[in-house]
N, C-alpha and C positions, 0 to 999 in steps of 0.2 A: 626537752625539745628546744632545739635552735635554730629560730625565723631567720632566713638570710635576707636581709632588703638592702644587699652593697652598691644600690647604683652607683655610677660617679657623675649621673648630673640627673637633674631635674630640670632642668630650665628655668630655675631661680623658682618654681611654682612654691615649696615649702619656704619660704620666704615670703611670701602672700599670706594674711588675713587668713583666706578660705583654706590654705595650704595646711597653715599651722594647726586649726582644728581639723583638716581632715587626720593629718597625722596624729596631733593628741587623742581624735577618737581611735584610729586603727591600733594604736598602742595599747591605749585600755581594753579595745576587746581583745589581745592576744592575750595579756596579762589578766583578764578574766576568763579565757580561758587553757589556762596552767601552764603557759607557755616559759622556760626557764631562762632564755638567751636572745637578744636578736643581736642579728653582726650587720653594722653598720661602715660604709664608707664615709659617708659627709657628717665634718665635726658640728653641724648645726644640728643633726638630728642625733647623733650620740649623748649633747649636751641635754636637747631636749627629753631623752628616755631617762635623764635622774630623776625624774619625777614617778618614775614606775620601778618596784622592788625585782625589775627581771634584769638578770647578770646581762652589762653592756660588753660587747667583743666589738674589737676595732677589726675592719677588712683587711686584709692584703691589699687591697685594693685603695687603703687610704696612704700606702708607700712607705709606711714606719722605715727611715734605715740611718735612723742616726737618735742616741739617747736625749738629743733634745726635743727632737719631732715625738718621741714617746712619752719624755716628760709632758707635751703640751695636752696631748690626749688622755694619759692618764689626768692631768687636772681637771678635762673636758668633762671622766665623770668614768673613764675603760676600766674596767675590771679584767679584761683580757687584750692583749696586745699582738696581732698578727702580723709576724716583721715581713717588708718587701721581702721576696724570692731574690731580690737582684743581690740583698748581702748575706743569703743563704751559705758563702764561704766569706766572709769578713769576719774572721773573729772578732777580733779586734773591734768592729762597732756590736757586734751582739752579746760580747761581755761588756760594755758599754752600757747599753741598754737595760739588761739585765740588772747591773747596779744602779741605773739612774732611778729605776721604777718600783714600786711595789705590788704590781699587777703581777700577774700573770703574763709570761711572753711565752709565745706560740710562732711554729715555724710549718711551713708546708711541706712535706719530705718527697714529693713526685710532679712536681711539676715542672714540665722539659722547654717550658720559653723560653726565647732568647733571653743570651744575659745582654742586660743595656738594651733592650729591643728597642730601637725608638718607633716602633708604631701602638705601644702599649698603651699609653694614653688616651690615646686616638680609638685605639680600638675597641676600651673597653665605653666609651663614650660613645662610640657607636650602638654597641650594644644595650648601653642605659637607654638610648634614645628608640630604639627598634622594639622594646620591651615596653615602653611607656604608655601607658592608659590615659594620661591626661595633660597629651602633649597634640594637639590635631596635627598640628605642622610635620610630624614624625611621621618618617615613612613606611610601610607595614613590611617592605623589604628592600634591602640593600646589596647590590655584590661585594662580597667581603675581600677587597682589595689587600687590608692588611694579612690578613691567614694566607693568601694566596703567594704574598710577597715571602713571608714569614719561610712556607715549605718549598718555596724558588731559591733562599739563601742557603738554607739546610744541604740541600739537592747540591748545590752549586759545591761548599764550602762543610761537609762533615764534621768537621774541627768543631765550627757551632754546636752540634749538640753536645760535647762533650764541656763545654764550658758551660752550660746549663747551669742552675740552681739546685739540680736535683741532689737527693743526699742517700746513698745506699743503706740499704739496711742493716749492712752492717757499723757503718757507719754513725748509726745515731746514738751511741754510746759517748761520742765526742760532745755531742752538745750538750748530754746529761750532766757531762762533767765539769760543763761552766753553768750549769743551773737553769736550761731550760725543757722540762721533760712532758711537756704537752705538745705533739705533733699530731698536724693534721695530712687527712690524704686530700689529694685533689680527683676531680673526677666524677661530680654531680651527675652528667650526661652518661654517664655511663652505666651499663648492666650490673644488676646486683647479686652476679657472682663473680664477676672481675672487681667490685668493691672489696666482697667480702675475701676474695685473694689474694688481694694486696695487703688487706689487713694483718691474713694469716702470715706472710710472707714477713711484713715488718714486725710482727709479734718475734717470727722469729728468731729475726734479725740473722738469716743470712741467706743468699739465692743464688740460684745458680741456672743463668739462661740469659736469654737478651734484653736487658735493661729496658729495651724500647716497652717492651709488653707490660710494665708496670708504670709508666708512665702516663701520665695523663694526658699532654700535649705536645704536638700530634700524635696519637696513636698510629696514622696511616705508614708513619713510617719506619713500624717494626714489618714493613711488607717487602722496605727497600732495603735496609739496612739491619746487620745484627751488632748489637756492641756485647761485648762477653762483659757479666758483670764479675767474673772470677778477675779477670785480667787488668782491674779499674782499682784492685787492692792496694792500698800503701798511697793510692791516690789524694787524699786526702790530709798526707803530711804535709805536702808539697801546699795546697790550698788553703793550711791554715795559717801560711806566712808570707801565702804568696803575695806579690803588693798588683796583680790584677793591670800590667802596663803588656799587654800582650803581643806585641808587636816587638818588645825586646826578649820575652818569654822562650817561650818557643813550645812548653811543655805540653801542653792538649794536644799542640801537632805531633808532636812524636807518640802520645800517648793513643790518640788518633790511629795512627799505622799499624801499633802493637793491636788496637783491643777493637778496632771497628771492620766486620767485612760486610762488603758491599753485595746484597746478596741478587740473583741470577734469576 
């Protein structure tokens, strides 16, 4: 079992007195009882869980995308390393990584955010803060500005989801082959037989139907759109030397035209 506690803020609280025992207690009682993992965001609290024999997993959400932001978390105490989505096609920094560490790196294979979103930050800070128990000042609800803007640019601009993070299933044979063969799905919120289909589906590494439907973010817009994931094949040549300056590129857009219809 693996306790997720990836906020990305706290409002300095575990950095208080009261903070630090609340959390040394909530630690021993998971690890009393038999809990194997917790995945943490903030290096203060990663650091702090060496003190418990339960395997430490860095977040996604702590932005891993370069081997020396890994080296500093494996120091912190990671036994697993969850790289940002954003260099989910950077070889080049995830073989990087890969040799800089002796942890375990881990990648999320379905998750459809923007690449470079600049409202990620923001918005998963919103979300630490809407979730928080022992923040009064936090509000119990907020309109979600960012997700709003997020499937306003999609709508607008198609091309976005195709530069996505995400990694085909048949595709994850590439990453085995520079030595990182722990993938995770995305998808907490969702039904536990669209889990378990995504699973079967990258078990067995190949599919045939619209991409959107196994993705995790946004789902709503396998309503709008279909992207053929037969037609996304050989895709990934191209991505694992691309140098990412898109505006001289051109290649999602065309690939774009070939493999996404707009559906009626």
């Amino acid at each position: 079992m693996n306790v997720v506690m990836n906020s990305t803020c706290t409002g300095g609280h575990h950095l208080t007195f009261e903070g630090y025992k609340m959390f040394e207690w909530y630690f021993g009682e998971l690890n009393k009882a038999g809990v194997d993992a917790v995945t943490m965001a903030e290096p203060y609290l990663v650091e702090l869980l060496r003190e418990f024999p339960m395997k430490i997993v860095v977040s996604v959400l702590s932005y891993v995308d370069a081997p020396q932001r890994a080296k500093f978390f494996e120091d912190l105490g990671a036994d697993v390393i969850t790289v940002d989505t954003n260099i989910n096609r950077h070889f080049d920094l995830l073989e990087g990584i890969v040799k800089a560490v002796n942890c375990d790196v881990r990648i999320i294979v379905n998750e459809g955010c923007l690449y470079k979103c600049p409202f990620r930050y923001s918005h998963y800070n919103l979300a630490s803060h809407l979730s928080s128990l022992n923040q009064p000042q936090s509000p119990l609800f907020a309109p979600d500005y960012y997700f709003d803007k997020c499937i306003a640019m999609r709508l607008r601009n198609p091309t976005q989801m195709i530069k996505s993070g995400w990694i085909r299933p048949e595709d994850v044979k590439e990453y085995e082959a520079i030595g990182i063969a722990d993938i995770k799905l995305s998808g907490r919120t969702k039904a536990v037989n669209w889990i378990i289909n995504c699973m079967r589906i990258y078990s067995k590494r190949s599919y045939k139907g619209n991409l959107l439907e196994i993705l995790d973010c946004p789902q709503m817009l396998r309503y709008m759109f279909y992207i053929d994931n037969e037609k996304l094949e050989g895709g990934i040549e191209h991505w694992k030397s691309c140098k990412k300056i898109c505006n001289e590129c051109g290649y999602c857009d065309a690939l774009t035209k070939d493999a996404v219809t707009i559906l009626k």
